[in-house]
N, C-alpha and C positions, 0 to 999 in steps of 0.2 A: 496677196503678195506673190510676186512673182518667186518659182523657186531656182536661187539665184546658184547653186550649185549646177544649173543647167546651162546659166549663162555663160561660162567660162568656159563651155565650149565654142561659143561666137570669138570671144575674147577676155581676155584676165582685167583689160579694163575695163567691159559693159558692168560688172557687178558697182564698180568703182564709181561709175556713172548715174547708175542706181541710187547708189544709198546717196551722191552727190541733190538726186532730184528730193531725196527727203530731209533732207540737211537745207534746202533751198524754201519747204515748206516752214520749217522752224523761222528760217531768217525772214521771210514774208512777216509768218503770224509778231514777232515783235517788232518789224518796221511800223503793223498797223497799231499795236499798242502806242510806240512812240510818239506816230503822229498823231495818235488821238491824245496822248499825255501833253503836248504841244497845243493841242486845241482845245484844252482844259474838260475833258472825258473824266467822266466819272471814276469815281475810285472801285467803285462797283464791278462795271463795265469793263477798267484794266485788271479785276480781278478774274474774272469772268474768263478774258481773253489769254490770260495767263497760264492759266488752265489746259486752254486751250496748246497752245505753244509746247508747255510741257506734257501732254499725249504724243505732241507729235514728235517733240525728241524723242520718245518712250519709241513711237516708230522707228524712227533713224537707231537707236540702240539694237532693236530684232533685225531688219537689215545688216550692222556693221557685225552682229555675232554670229547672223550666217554665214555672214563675207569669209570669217575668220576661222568659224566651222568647216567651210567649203573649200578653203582655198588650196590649190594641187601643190604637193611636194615632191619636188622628185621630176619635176616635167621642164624643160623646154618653155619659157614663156615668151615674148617679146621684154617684157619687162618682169624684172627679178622681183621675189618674193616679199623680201625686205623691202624694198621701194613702195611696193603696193600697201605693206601695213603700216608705212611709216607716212605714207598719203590717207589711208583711210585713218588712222589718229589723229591727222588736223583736219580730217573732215569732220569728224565724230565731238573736236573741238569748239569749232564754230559751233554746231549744234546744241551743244552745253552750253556756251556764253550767249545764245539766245533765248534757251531757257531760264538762264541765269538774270537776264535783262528783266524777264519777268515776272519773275520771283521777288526781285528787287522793288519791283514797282507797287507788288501786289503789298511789302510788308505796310507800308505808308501810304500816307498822302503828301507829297511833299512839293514845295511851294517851287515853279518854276521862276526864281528874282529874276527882275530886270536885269543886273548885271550878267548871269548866266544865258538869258535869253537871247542875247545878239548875237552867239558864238553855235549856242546848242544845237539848232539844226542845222548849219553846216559841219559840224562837228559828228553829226549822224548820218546825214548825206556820204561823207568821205569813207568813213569806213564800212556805208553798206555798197558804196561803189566800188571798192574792193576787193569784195566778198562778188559781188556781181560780173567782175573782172573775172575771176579767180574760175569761178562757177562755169562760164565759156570757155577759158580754157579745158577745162574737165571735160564739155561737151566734145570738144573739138578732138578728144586725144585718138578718137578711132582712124581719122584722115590723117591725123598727124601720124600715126603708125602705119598706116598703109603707104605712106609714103617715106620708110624706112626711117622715119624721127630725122628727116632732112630737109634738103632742099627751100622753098620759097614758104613751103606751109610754119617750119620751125623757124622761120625767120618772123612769122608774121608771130608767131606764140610768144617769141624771144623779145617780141617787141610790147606783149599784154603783160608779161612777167615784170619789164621796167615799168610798164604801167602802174603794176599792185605796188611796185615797190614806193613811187612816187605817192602813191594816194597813203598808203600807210603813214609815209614820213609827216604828209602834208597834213596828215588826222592826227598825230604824234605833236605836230605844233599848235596846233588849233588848242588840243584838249590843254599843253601847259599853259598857253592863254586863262584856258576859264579854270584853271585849276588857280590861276594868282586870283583870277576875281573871284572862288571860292573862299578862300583865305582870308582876301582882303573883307569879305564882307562875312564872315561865318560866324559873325551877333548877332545877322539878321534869321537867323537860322538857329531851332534847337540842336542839340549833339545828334539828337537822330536823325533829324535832317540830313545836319552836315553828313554824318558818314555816310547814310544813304547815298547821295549825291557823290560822295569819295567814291564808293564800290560801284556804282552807277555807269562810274564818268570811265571806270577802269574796264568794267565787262565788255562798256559801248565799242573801247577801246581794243578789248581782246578779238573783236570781229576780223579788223583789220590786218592785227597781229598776226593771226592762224590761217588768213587768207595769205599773207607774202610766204608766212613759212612754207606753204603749199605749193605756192607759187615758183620759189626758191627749188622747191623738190622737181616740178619738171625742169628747170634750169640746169641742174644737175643731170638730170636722167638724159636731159640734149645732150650734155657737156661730155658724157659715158656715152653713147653713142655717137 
């Protein structure tokens, strides 16, 4: 692991950037749970990979508490103190609601119905497009500072920011969709099903969430500058 107290001398965002690429490993390892839960994978196998997932939040957590260990007070940054921990807690979020995905999967087996099924994977698609949005912007924030958080570079950001926003709403409609055909069909379903599939459909949902709040935070940090 890189020692990220050293990075913040490049810039106060490379650490930001950091812990973003291990935040990106987490959201990987349950996109491939999902789609193998989709492709009817073993209960085993999502156990298995679950596991996995949650090491590598366990990673993303030693990154975000060096971040927070290291971070300068007292200095001159491009971008203020507060900003930066209040962007690394919905980073740090995402990364929980990925592990969280998988934890969820791991407790059960739980039957993907046909009703659920024609919604579900675009319903996963949206909010991990999102998160995948959210994640370029992160990449992108060193050019975006070198170019004083202006000009054509923060127009093109300002333009990925309405993007999260648009995918979050658009995963926001999707999930009350298969939330009525949860309802409507939740005899087909034991109690533990069903609430599986409730706390499921909400985590799948928190991706998107933590990726606009994020999103929203450089919107702001344009909007101060």
């Amino acid at each position: 692991m890189r020692s990220v107290a050293k990075l913040f001398g490049r810039s106060p965002l490379t650490p930001l950037q950091v812990h973003m690429e291990k935040v990106e490993e987490c959201v990987n390892g349950v996109v491939a749970i999902l789609e193998g839960f989709m492709n009817g994978m073993s209960h085993e196998e999502i156990c298995e990979m679950a596991k996995t997932v949650s090491k590598l939040e366990h990673d993303a957590d030693l990154v975000k508490n060096d971040i927070r260990n290291s971070l300068p007070r007292g200095l001159f940054m491009q971008v203020d103190r507060s900003t930066l921990m209040h962007m690394l807690t919905d980073q740090d979020s995402i990364a929980d609601k990925a592990e969280d995905i998988g934890v969820l999967l791991s407790f059960k087996s739980i039957p993907l119905i046909a009703p659920l099924k024609e919604h579900f994977p675009t319903f996963v698609d949206k909010n991990v497009e999102a998160f995948r949005v959210v994640r370029k912007i992160i990449a992108d924030l060193d050019e975006l500072a070198e170019m004083g958080f202006g000009g054509e570079e923060a127009s093109r950001v300002e333009q990925k920011v309405d993007q999260v926003a648009l995918l979050e709403h658009e995963a926001d409609v999707i999930q009350r969709d298969i939330l009525q055909s949860l309802f409507a069909h939740e005899d087909d379903l034991s109690k533990g099903e069903f609430l599986l599939w409730r706390n499921l459909l909400r985590d799948i949902g928190g991706l998107s969430n933590y990726a606009e709040k994020l999103a929203n935070r450089v919107r702001i940090m344009l909007a101060i500058k």
